[in-house]
N, C-alpha and C positions, 0 to 999 in steps of 0.2 A: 327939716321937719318944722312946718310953722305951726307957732301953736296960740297965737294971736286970736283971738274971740273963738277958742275950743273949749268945750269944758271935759274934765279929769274928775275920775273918780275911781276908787279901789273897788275892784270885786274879788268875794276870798269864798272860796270853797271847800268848804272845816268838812272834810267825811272822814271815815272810822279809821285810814290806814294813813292817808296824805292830805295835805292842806295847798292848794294850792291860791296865788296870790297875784293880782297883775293890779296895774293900771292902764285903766281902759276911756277912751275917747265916746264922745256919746256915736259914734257912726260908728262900734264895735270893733275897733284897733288897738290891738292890744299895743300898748308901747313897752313897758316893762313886765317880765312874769317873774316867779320865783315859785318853788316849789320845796318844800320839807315831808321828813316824817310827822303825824297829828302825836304818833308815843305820848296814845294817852296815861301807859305804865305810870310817867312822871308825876301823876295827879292833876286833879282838875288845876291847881291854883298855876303850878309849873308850865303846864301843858298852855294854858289860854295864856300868859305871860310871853309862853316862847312865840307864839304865833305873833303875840302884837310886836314883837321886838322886828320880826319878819316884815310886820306891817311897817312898822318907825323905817326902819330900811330903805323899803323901800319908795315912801314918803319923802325919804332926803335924797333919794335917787332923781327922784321926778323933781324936786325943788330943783336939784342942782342944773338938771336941763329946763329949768324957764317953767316949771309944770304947775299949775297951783291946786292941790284936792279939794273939791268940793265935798265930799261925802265917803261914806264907807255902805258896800250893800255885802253883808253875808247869807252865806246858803249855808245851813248846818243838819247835819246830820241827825234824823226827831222829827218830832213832830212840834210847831212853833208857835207860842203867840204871838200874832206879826205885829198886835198894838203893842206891847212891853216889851219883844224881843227875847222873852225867854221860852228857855226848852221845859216842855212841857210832857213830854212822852214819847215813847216809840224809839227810846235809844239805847235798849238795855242789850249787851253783849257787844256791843257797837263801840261807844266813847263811856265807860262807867264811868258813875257818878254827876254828868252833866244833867242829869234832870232834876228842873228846877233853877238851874242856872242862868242868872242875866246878864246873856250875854252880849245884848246890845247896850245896856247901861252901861258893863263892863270897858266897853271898847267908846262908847262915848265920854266914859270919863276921863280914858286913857288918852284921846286923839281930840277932843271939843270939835269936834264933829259929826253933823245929821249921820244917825247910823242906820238901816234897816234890814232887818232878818226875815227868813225866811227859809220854809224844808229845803232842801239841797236838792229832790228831785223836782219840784216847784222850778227852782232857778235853773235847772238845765232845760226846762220845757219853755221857760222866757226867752233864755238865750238861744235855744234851737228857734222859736216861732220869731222874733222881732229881727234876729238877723239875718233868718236865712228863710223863712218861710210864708211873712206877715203879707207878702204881696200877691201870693198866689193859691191859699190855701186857709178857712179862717178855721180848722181845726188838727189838732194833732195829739196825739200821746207819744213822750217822750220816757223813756226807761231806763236805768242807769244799772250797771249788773258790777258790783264790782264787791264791797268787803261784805255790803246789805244789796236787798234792790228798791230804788231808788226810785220815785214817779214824778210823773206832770203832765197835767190835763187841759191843753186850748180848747176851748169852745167857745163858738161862734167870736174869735178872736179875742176871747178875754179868758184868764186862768181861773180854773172851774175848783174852788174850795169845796162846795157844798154848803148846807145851811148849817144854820146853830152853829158848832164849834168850828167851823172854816177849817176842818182839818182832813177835810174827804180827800180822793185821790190815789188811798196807797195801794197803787195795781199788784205789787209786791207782795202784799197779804190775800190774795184771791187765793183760795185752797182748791189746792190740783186736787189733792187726796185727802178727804176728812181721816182718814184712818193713816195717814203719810208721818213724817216725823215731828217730833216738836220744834217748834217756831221759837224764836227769842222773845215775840209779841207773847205768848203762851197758846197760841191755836196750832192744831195741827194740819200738816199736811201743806202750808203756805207755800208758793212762788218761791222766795227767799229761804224755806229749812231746802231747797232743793239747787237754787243755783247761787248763792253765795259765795264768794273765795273760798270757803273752810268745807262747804258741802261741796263744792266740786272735788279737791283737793283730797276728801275724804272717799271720794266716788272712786279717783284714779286708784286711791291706795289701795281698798277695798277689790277693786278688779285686777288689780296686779298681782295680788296677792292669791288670786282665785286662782288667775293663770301661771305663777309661777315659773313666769318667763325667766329663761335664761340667758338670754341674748341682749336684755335691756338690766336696766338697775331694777332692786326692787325693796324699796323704798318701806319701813315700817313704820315712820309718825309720821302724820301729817305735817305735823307742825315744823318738821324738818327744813331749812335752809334748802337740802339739796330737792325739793316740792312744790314746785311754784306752777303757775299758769302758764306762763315761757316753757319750763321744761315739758307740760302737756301738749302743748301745741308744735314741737320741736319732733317729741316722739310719734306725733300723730306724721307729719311730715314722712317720717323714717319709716311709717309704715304700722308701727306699732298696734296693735286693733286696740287696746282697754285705751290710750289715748283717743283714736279716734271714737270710739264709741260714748266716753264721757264727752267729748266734743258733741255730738251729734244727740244724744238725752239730753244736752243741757239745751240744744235749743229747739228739740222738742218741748221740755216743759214749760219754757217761754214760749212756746209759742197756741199749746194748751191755753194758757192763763191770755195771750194776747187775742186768743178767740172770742175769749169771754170780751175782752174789751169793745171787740170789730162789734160783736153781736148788739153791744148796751150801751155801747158812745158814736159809733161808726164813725172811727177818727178817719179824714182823709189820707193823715202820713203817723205814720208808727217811726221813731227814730230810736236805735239803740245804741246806746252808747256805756259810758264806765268801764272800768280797767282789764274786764276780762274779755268785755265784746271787744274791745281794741286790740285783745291779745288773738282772740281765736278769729277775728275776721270775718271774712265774706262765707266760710264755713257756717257758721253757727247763723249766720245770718237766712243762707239758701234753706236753712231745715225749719228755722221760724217760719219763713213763708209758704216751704211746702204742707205744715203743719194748720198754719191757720186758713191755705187755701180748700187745703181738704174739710177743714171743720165747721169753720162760721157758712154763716146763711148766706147764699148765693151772691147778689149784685155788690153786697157789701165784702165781700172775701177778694171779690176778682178786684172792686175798686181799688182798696185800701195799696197803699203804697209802704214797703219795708224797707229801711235802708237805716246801714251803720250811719252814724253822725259823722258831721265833714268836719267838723268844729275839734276832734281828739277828746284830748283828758281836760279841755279850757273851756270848752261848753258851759260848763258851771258857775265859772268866775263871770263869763259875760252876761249872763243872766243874773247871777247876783249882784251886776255891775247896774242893769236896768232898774231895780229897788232904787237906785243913788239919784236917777236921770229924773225930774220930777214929771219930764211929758211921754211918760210912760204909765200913770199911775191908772189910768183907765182901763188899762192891760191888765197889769197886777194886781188892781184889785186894794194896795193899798191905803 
C-alpha cells in the first residue's frame, strides 16, 4: 500500500443508532473503518467522548502504517451550522440533547485538526455523487432510511442547501398525510413518522397482532430485542404476509414522498440507502419505483433512475470524508 504523496483524512458518520468511522484516501479508499453503538443513553458528554476515543484509535492505527491525517469531516445527525459546526436542529427523538452542541470545536479541540460538519444526509449525497456518480450524471437525491430519514440534494453538480439558513433539503419531512401521525419535527403525517426504524417496527407489531398468527412469533413491544429489521425481512422470506406487507407500505410511502421529489427536482438518479434499505433490499427498492412510476409526471418518472447504494452502511463516512479534501469545496458548498 504506498501512501507517499496521498492524503488521509477521517470521515465519521454520528446517526441516531451507530457511528460509523474510517480513514479515507482522497480517490475514496477506505483504508481503515470501525463501527460502534452512537448510545446516546450515556449522555451527550460520554457519548461524544466515546466516539473521539474511536476516533484517537483509529488515528494511531493509521499513524502506525505510515498514514498522516489531515482533517476530520463529520456528518451528524440534525440539522448543521456548517460555518461553527454546531447542531442546530432537527434532532429531537434521534441523539437528545445534542442541539446546540459544538461539535466541530468539540473535536477540533480534541484532535488540532481542520474539522468540518455537516447533516449526515447531505454527506451520504456527497459521497454517492463524487465517487460514484460525478462523471455521468450532474444531479441526484440521495436518501437514507434507517433510525430517521436522512437527505441530499446534487444539483447541477453542486449540494443544493437552499437560501437563507442553508438547511433546505430534508425529503424526509415531505408529508404523505397531513392528517398521518405525528413527526418528532412536530408536523404530521412526515416521510419519517412512517418509515423510520421505530415506525416500521411498530407497523409489523401492530399487523401481527391484527392477525394473530400462529405459526410465527408474535411479538408485543416494539422495542423488544426479539423485533428488528432482520427478523422482518427473514419472515417476509418464510412467507409471512404482515412481514411482507410492512415491506412493501414502506416503500410505497417512499416512494409517495420520492414523487414529490421526481416532480420538483427531477433528479436524474434517486439512491437509497441506510440500515433498513440494506436490510430489506432490492424488495423495497422494486415498489419505490413501481410507486413513483405510476405517480410523477410522464418523461420525468420513466427517466429518473432508482437504485440501492453500492457504497453499504459507509456511504456516509465517504462523504463526510470529502468536507476534509479541500478541492471538493465547490461541491460542497463549504
Amino acid at each position: 500500500m504506498a501512501m507517499n504523496n496521498r492524503t488521509f483524512v477521517i470521515g465519521a458518520d454520528i446517526g441516531g443508532t451507530n457511528t460509523k468511522i474510517s480513514v479515507v484516501s482522497e480517490n475514496g479508499e477506505i483504508i481503515f473503518k470501525n463501527q460502534i453503538p452512537t448510545d446516546s443513553r450515556l449522555g451527550t458528554a460520554r457519548c461524544v467522548d466515546r466516539i473521539c476515543q474511536c476516533v484517537s484509535k483509529i488515528i494511531k492505527k493509521a499513524e502506525g502504517a505510515g498514514i498522516s491525517i489531515k482533517g476530520i469531516g463529520l456528518g451528524v445527525t440534525g440539522q448543521v451550522d456548517i460555518h461553527s459546526g454546531t447542531i442546530v436542529g432537527g434532532i429531537k427523538g434521534k441523539i437528545p440533547g445534542w442541539i446546540g452542541l459544538p461539535i466541530g470545536n468539540l473535536f477540533r479541540e480534541r484532535f488540532n485538526l481542520p474539522v468540518f460538519v455537516d447533516n449526515d444526509g447531505n454527506v451520504a449525497a456527497l459521497g454517492e455523487y463524487i465517487f460514484g456518480f460525478k462523471k455521468s450524471v450532474n444531479s441526484i437525491v440521495a436518501l437514507t432510511i434507517g433510525t430517521g430519514v436522512g437527505s441530499g440534494i446534487i444539483l447541477d453538480g453542486k449540494l443544493f442547501r437552499g437560501g437563507g439558513s442553508n438547511l433546505s433539503g430534508e425529503l424526509g419531512h415531505i408529508s404523505i398525510n397531513y392528517l398521518g401521525p405525528l413527526c418528532n419535527c412536530g408536523n404530521k403525517g412526515c416521510l419519517e413518522a412512517y418509515v423510520s426504524k421505530e415506525a416500521i417496527l411498530d407497523m409489523f407489531v401492530k399487523k401481527m397482532e391484527k392477525e394473530a398468527s400462529s405459526n410465527t412469533i408474535k411479538p408485543t413491544n416494539k422495542k423488544s430485542s426479539s423485533v428488528t429489521p432482520e427478523l422482518i425481512y427473514k419472515k417476509h422470506l418464510e412467507g409471512e404476509r404482515a412481514a411482507t406487507e410492512v415491506i412493501y407500505e414502506v416503500g410505497r410511502y417512499i416512494g409517495y414522498a420520492m414523487t414529490v421529489a421526481v416532480n420538483t427536482i427531477g433528479p436524474q438518479v434517486i439512491i437509497i440507502g441506510g440500515g433498513i434499505a440494506a436490510q430489506f433490499g432490492e424488495p423495497i427498492i422494486k415498489e419505490i419505483r413501481t410507486t413513483v412510476k405510476s405517480n410523477a409526471f410522464g418523461l420525468a418518472a420513466q427517466d429518473v433512475k432508482i437504485i440501492l447504494t453500492k457504497f453499504g452502511p459507509f456511504a456516509g463516512v465517504l462523504g463526510a470524508s470529502t468536507l476534509a479534501f479541500n478541492k471538493y469545496k465547490g461541491i460542497t458548498g463549504m
